[in-house]
PDB file of N, H, CA, C and O in Angstrom:
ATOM      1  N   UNK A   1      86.652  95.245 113.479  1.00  0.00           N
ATOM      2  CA  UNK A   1      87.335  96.009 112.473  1.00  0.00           C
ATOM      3  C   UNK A   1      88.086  97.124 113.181  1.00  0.00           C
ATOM      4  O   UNK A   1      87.692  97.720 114.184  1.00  0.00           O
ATOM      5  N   UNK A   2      89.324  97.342 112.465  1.00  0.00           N
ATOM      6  H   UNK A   2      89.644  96.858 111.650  1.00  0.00           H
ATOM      7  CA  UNK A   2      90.369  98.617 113.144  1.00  0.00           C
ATOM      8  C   UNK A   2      90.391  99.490 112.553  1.00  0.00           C
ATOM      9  O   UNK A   2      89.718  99.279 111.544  1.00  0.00           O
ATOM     10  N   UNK A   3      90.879 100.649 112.556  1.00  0.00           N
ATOM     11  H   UNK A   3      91.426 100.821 113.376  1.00  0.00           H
ATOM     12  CA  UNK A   3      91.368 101.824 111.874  1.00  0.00           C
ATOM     13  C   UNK A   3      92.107 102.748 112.837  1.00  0.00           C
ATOM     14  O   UNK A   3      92.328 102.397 113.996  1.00  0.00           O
ATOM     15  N   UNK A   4      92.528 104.054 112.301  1.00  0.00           N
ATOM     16  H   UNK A   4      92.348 104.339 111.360  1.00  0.00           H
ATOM     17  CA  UNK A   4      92.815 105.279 113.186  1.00  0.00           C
ATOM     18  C   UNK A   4      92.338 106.096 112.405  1.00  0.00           C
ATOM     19  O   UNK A   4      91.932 106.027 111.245  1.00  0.00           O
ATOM     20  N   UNK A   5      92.480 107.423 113.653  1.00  0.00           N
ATOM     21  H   UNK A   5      92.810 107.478 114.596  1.00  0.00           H
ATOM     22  CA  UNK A   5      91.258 107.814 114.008  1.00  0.00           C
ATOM     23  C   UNK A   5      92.138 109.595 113.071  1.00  0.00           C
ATOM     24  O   UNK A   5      93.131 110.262 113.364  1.00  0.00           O
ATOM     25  N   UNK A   6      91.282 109.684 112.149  1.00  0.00           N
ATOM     26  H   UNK A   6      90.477 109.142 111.912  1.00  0.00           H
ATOM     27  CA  UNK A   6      92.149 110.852 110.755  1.00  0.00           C
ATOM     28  C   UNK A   6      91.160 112.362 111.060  1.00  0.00           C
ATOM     29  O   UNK A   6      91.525 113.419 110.545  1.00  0.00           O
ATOM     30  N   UNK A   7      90.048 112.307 111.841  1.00  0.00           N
ATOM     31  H   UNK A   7      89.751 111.448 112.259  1.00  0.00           H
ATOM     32  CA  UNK A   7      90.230 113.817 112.106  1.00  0.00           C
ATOM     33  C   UNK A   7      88.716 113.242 113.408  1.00  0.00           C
ATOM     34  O   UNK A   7      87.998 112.250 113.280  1.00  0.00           O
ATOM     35  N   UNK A   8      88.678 114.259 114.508  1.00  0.00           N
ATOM     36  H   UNK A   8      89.261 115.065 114.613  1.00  0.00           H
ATOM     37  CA  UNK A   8      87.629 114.002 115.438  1.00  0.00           C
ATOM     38  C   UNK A   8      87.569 115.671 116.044  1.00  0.00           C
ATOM     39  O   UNK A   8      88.531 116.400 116.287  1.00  0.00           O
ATOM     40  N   UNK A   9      86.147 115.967 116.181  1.00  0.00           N
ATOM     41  H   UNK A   9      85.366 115.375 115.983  1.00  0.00           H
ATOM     42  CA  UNK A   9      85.814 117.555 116.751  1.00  0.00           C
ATOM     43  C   UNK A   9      85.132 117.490 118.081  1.00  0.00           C
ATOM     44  O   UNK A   9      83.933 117.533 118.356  1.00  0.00           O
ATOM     45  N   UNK A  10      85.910 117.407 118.638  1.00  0.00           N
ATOM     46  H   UNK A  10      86.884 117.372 118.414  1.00  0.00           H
ATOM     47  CA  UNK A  10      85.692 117.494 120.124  1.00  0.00           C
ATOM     48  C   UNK A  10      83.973 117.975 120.298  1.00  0.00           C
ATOM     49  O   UNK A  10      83.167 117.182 120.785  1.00  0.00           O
ATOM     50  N   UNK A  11      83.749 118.723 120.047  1.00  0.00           N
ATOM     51  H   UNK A  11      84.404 119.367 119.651  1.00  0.00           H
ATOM     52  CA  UNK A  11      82.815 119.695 120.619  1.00  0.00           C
ATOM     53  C   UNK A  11      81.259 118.600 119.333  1.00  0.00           C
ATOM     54  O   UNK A  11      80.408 117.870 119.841  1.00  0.00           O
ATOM     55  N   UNK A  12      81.322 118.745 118.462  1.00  0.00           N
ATOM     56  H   UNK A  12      82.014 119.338 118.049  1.00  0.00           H
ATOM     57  CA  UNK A  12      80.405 117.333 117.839  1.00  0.00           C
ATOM     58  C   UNK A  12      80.656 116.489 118.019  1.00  0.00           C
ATOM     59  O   UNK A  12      79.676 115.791 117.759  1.00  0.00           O
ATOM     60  N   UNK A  13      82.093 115.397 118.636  1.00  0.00           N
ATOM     61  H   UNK A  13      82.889 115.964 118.848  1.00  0.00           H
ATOM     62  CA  UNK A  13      81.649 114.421 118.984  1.00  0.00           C
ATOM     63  C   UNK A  13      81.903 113.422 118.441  1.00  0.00           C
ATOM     64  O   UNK A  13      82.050 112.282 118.882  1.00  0.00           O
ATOM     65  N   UNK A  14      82.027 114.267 116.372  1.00  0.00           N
ATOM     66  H   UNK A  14      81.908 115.193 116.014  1.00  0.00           H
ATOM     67  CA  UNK A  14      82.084 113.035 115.370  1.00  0.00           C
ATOM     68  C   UNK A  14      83.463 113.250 114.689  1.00  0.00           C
ATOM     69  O   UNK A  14      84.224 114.155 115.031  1.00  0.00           O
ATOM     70  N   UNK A  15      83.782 112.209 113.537  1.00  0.00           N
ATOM     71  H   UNK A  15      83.164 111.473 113.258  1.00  0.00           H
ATOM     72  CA  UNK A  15      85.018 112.321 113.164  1.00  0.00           C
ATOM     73  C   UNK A  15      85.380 111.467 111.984  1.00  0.00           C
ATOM     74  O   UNK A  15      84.455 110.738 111.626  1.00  0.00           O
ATOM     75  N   UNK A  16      86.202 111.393 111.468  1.00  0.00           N
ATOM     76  H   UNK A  16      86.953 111.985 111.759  1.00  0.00           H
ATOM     77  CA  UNK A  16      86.659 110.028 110.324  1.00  0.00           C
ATOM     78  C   UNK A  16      87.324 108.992 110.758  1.00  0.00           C
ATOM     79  O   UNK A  16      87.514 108.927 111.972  1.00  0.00           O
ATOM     80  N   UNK A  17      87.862 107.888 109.855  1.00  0.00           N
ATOM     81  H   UNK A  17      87.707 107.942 108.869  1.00  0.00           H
ATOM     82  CA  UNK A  17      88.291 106.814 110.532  1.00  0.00           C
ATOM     83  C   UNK A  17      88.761 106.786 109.155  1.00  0.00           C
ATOM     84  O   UNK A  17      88.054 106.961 108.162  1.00  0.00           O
ATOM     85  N   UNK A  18      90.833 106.397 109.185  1.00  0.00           N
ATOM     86  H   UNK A  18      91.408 106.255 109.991  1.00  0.00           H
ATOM     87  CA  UNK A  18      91.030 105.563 107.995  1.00  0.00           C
ATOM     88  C   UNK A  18      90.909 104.083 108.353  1.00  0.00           C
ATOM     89  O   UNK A  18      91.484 103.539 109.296  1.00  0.00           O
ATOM     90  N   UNK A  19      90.272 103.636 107.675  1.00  0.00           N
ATOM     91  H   UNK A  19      89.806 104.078 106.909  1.00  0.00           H
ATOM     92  CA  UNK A  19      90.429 102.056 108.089  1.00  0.00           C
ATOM     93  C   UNK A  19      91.963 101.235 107.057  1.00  0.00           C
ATOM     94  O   UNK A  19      92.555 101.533 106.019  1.00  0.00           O
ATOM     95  N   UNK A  20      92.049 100.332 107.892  1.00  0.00           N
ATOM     96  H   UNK A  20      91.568 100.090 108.735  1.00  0.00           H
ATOM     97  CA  UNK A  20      93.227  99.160 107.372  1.00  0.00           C
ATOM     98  C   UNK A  20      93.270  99.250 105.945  1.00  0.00           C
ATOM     99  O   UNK A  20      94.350  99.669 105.529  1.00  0.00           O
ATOM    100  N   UNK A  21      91.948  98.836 104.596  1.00  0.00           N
ATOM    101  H   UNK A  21      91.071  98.496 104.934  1.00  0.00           H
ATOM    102  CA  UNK A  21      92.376  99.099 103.670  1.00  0.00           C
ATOM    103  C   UNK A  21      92.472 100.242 102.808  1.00  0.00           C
ATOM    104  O   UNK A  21      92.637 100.130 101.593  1.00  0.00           O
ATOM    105  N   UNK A  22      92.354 101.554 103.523  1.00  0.00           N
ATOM    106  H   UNK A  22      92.220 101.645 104.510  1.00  0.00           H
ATOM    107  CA  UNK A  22      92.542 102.922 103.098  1.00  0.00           C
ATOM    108  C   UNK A  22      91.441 103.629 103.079  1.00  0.00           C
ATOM    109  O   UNK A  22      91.425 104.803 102.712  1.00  0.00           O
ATOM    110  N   UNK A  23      90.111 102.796 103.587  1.00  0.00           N
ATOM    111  H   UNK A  23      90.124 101.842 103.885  1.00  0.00           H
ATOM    112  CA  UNK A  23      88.782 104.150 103.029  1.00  0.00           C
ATOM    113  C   UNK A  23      88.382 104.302 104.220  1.00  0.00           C
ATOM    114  O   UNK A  23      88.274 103.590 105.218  1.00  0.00           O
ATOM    115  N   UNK A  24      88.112 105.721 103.847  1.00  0.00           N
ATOM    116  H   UNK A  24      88.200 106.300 103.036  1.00  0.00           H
ATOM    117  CA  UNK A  24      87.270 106.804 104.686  1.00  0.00           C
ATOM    118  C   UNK A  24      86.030 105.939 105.756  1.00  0.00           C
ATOM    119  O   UNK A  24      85.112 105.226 105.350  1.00  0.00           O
ATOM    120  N   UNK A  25      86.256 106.169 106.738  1.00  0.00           N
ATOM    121  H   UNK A  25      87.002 106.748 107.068  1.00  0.00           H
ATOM    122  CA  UNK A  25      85.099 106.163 107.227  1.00  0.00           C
ATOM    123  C   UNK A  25      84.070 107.167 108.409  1.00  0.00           C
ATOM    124  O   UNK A  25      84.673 107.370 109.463  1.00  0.00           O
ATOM    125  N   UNK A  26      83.453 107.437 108.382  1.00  0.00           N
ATOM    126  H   UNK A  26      82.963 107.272 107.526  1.00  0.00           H
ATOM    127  CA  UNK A  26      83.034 108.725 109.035  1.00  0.00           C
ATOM    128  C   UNK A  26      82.006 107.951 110.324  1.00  0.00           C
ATOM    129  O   UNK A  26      81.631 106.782 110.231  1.00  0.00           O
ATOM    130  N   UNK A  27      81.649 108.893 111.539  1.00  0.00           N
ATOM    131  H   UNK A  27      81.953 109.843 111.614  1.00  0.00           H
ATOM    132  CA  UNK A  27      80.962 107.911 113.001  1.00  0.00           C
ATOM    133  C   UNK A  27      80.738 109.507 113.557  1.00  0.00           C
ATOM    134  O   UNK A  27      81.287 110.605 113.651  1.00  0.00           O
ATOM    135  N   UNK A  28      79.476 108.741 113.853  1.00  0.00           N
ATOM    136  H   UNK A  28      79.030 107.849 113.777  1.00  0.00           H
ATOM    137  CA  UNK A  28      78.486 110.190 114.335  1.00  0.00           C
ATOM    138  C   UNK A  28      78.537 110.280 115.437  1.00  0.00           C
ATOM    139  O   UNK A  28      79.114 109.357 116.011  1.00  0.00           O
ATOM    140  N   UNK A  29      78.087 111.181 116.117  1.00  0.00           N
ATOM    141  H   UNK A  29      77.618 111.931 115.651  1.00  0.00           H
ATOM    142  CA  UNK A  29      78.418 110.993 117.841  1.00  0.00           C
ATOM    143  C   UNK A  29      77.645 110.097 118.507  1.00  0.00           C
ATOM    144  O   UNK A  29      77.999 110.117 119.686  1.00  0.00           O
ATOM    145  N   UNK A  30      76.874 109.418 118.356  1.00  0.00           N
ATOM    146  H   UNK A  30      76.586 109.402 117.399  1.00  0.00           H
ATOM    147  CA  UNK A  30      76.287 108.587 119.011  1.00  0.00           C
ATOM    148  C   UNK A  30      77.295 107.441 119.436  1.00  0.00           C
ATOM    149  O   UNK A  30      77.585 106.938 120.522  1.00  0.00           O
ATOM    150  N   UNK A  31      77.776 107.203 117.916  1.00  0.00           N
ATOM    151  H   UNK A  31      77.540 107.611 117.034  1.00  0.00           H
ATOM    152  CA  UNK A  31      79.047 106.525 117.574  1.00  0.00           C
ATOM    153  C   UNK A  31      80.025 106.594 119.289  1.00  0.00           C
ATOM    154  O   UNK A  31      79.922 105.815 120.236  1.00  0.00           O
ATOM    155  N   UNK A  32      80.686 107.505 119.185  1.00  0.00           N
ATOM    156  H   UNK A  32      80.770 108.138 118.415  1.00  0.00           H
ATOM    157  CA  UNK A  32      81.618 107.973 119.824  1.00  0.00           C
ATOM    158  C   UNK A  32      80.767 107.832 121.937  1.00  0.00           C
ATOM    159  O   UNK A  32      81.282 107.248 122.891  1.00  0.00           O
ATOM    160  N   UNK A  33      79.431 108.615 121.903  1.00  0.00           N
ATOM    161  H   UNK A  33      79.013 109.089 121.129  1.00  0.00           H
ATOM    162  CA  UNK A  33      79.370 108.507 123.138  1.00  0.00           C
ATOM    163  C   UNK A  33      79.023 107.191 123.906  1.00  0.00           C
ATOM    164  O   UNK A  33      78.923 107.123 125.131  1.00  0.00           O
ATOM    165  N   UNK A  34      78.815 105.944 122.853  1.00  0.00           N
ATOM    166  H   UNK A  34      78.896 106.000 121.858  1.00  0.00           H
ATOM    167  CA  UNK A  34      78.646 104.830 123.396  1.00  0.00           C
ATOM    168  C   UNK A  34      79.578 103.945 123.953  1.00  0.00           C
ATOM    169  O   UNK A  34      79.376 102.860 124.498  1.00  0.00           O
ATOM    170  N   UNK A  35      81.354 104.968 123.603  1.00  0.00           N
ATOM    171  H   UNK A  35      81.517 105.850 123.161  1.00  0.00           H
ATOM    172  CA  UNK A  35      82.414 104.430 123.497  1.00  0.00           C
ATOM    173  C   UNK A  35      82.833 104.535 125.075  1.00  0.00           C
ATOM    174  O   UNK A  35      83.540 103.616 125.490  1.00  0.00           O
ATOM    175  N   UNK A  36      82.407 105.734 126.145  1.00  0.00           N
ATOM    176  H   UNK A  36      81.833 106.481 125.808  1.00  0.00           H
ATOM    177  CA  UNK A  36      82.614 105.937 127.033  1.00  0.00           C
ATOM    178  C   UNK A  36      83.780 106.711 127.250  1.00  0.00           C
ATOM    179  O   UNK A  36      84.208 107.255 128.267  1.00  0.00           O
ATOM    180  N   UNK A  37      84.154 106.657 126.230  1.00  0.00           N
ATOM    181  H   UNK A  37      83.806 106.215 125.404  1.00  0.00           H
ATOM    182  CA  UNK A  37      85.636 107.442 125.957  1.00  0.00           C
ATOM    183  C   UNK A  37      84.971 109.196 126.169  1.00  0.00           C
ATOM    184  O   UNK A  37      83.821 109.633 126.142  1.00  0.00           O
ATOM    185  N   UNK A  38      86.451 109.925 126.398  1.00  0.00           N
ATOM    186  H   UNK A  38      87.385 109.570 126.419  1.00  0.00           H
ATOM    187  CA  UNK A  38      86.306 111.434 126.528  1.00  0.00           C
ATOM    188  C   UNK A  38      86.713 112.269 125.658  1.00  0.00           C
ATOM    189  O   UNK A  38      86.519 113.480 125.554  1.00  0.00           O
ATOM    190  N   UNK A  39      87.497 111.287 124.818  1.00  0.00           N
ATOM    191  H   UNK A  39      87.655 110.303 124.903  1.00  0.00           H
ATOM    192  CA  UNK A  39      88.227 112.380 123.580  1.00  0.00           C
ATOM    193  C   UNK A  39      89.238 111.258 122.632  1.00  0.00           C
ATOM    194  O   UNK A  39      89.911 110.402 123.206  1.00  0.00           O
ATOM    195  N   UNK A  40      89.232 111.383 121.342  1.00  0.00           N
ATOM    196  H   UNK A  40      88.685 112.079 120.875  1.00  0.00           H
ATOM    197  CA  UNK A  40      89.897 110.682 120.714  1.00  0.00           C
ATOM    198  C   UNK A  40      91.235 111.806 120.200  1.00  0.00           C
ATOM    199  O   UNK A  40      91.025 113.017 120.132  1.00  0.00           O
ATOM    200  N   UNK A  41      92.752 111.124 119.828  1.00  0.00           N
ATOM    201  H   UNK A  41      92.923 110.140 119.884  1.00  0.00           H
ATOM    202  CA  UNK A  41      93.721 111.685 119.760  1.00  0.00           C
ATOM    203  C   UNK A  41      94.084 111.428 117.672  1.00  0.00           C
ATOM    204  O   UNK A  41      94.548 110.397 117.184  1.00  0.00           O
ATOM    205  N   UNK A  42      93.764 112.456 117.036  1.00  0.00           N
ATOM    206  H   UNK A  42      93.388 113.293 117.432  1.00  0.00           H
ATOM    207  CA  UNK A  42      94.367 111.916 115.718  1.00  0.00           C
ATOM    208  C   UNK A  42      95.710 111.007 115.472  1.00  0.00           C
ATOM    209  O   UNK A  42      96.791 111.186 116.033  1.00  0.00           O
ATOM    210  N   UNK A  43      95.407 110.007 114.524  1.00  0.00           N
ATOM    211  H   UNK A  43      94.529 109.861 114.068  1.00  0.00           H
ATOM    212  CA  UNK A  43      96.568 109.059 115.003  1.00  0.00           C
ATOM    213  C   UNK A  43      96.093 107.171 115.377  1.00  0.00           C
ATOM    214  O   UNK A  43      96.393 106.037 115.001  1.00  0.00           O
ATOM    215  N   UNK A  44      95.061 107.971 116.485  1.00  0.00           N
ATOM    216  H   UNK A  44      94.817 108.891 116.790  1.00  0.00           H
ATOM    217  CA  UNK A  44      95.113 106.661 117.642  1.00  0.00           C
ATOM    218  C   UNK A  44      94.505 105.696 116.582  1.00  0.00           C
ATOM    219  O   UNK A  44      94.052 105.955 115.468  1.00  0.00           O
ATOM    220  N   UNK A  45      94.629 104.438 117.280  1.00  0.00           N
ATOM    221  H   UNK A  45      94.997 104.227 118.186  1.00  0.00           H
ATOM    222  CA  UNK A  45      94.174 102.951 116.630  1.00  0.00           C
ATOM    223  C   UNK A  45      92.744 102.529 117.823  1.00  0.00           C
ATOM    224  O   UNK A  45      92.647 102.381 119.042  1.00  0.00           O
ATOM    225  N   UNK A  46      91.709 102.453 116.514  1.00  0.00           N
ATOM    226  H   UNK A  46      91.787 102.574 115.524  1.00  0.00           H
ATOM    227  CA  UNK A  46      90.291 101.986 117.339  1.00  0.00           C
ATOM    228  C   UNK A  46      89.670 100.951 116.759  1.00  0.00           C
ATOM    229  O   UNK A  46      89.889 100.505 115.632  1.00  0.00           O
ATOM    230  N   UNK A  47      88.793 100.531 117.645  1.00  0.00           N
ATOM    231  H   UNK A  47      88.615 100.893 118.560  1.00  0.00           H
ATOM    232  CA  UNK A  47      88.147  99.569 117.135  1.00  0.00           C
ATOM    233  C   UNK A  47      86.713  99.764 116.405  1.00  0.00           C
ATOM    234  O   UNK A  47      86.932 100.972 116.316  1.00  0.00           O
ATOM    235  N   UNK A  48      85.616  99.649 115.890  1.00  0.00           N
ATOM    236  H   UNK A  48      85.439  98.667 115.962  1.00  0.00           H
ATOM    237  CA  UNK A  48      84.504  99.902 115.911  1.00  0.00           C
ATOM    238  C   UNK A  48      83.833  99.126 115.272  1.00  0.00           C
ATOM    239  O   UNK A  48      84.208  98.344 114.399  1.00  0.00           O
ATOM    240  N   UNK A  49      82.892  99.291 115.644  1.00  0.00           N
ATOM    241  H   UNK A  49      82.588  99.926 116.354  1.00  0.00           H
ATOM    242  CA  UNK A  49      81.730  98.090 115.878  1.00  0.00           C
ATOM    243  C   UNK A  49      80.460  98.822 115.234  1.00  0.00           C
ATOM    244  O   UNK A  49      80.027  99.939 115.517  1.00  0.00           O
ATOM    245  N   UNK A  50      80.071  98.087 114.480  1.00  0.00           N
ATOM    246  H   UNK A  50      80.423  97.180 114.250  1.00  0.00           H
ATOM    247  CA  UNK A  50      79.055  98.285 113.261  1.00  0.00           C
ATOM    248  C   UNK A  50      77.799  96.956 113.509  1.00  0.00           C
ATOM    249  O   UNK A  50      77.949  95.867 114.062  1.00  0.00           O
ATOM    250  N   UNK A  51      76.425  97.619 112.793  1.00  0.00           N
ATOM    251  H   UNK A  51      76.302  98.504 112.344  1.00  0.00           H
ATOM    252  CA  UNK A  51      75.180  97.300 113.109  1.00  0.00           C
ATOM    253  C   UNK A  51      75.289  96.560 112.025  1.00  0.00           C
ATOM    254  O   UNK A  51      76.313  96.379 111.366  1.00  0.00           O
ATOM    255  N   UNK A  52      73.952  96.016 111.786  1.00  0.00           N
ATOM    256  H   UNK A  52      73.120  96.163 112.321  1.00  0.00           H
ATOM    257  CA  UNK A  52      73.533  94.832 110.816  1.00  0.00           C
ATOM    258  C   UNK A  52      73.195  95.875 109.208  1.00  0.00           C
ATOM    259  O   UNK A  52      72.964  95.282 108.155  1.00  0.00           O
ATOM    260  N   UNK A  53      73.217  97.156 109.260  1.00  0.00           N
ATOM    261  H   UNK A  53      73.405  97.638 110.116  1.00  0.00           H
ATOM    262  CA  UNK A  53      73.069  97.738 108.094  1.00  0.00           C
ATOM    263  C   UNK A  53      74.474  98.444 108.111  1.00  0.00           C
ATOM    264  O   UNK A  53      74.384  99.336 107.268  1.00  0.00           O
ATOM    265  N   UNK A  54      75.796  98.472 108.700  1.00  0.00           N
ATOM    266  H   UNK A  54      75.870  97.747 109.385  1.00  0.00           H
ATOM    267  CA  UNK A  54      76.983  98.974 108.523  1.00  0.00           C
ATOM    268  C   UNK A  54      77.138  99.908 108.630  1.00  0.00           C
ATOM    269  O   UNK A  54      78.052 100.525 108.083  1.00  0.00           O
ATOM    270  N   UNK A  55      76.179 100.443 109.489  1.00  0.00           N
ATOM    271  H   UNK A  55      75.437  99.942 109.934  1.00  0.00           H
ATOM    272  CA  UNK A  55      76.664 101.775 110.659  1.00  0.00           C
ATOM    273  C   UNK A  55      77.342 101.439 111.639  1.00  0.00           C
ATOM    274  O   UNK A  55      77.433 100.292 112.077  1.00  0.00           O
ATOM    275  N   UNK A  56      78.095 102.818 112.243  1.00  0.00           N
ATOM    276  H   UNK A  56      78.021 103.750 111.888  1.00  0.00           H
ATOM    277  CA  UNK A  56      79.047 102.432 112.887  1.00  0.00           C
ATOM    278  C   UNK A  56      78.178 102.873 114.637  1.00  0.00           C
ATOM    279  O   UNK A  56      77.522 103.898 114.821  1.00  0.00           O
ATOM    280  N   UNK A  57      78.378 102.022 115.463  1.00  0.00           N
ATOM    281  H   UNK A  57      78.911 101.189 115.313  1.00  0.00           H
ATOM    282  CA  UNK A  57      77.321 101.976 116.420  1.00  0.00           C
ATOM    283  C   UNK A  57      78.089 102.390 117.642  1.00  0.00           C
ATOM    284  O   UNK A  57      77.757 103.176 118.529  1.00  0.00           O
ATOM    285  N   UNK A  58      79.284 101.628 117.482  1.00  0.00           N
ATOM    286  H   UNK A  58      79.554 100.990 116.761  1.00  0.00           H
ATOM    287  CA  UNK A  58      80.973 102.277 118.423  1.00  0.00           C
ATOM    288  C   UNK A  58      82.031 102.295 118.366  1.00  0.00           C
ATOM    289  O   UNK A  58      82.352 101.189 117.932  1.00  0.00           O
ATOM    290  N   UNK A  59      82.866 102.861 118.528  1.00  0.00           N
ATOM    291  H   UNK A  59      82.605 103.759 118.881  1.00  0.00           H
ATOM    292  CA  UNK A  59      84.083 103.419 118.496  1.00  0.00           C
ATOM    293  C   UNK A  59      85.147 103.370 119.877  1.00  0.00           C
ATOM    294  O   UNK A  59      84.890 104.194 120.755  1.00  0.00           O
ATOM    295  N   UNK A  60      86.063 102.651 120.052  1.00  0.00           N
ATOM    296  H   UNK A  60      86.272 101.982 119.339  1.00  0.00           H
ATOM    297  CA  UNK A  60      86.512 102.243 121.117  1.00  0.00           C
ATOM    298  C   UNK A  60      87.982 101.799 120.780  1.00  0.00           C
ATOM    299  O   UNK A  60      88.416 101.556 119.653  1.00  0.00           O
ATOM    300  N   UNK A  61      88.739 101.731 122.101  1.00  0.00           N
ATOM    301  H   UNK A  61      88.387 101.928 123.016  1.00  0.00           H
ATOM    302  CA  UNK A  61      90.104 101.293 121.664  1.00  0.00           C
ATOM    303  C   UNK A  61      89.894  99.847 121.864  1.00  0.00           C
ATOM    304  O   UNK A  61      89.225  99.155 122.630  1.00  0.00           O
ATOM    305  N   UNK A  62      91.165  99.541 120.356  1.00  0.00           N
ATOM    306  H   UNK A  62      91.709 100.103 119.733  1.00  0.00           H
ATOM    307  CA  UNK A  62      91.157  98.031 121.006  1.00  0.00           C
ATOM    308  C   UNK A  62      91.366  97.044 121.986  1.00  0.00           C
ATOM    309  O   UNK A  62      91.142  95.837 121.902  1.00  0.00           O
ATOM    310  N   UNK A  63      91.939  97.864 123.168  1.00  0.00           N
ATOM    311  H   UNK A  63      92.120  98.845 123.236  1.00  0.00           H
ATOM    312  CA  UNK A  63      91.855  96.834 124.261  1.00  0.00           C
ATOM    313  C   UNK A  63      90.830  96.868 125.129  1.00  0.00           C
ATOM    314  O   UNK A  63      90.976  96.527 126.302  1.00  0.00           O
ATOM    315  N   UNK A  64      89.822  97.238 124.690  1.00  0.00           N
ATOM    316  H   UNK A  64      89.704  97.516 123.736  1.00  0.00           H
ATOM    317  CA  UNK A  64      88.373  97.743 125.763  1.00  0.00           C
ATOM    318  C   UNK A  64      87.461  96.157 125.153  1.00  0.00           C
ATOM    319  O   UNK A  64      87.559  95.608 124.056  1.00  0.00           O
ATOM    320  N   UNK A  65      86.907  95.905 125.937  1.00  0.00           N
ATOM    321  H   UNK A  65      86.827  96.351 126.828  1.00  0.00           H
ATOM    322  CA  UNK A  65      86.271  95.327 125.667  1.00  0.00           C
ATOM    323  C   UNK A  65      84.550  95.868 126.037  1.00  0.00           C
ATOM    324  O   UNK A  65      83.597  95.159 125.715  1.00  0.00           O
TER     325      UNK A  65
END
């Protein structure tokens, strides 16, 4: 699943996500530090990857595998 990335706080870590069909989605920092990433840019297009109860587990660009 894709989205971009509609607000992220550096310093927590966490942030929202509009996804493709318009809703909100929010990713906690765990989210984010599993991504390996250092900072997300409002705007950008990510990927994220969700658990078997539809938490969001990571957050990554789409060409990362």
């Amino acid at each position: 699943m894709q989205g971009t990335v509609a607000t992220f706080d550096g310093t927590t870590r966490t942030g929202t996500l509009l996804l493709d069909d318009g809703t909100e989605l929010s990713f906690p920092a765990r989210a984010f530090d599993a991504s390996g990433l250092r900072l997300l840019r409002l705007g950008q297009r990510v990927r994220i990857d969700r658990d078997a109860t539809g938490e969001v587990v990571r957050v990554t660009l789409p060409t990362m595998d």
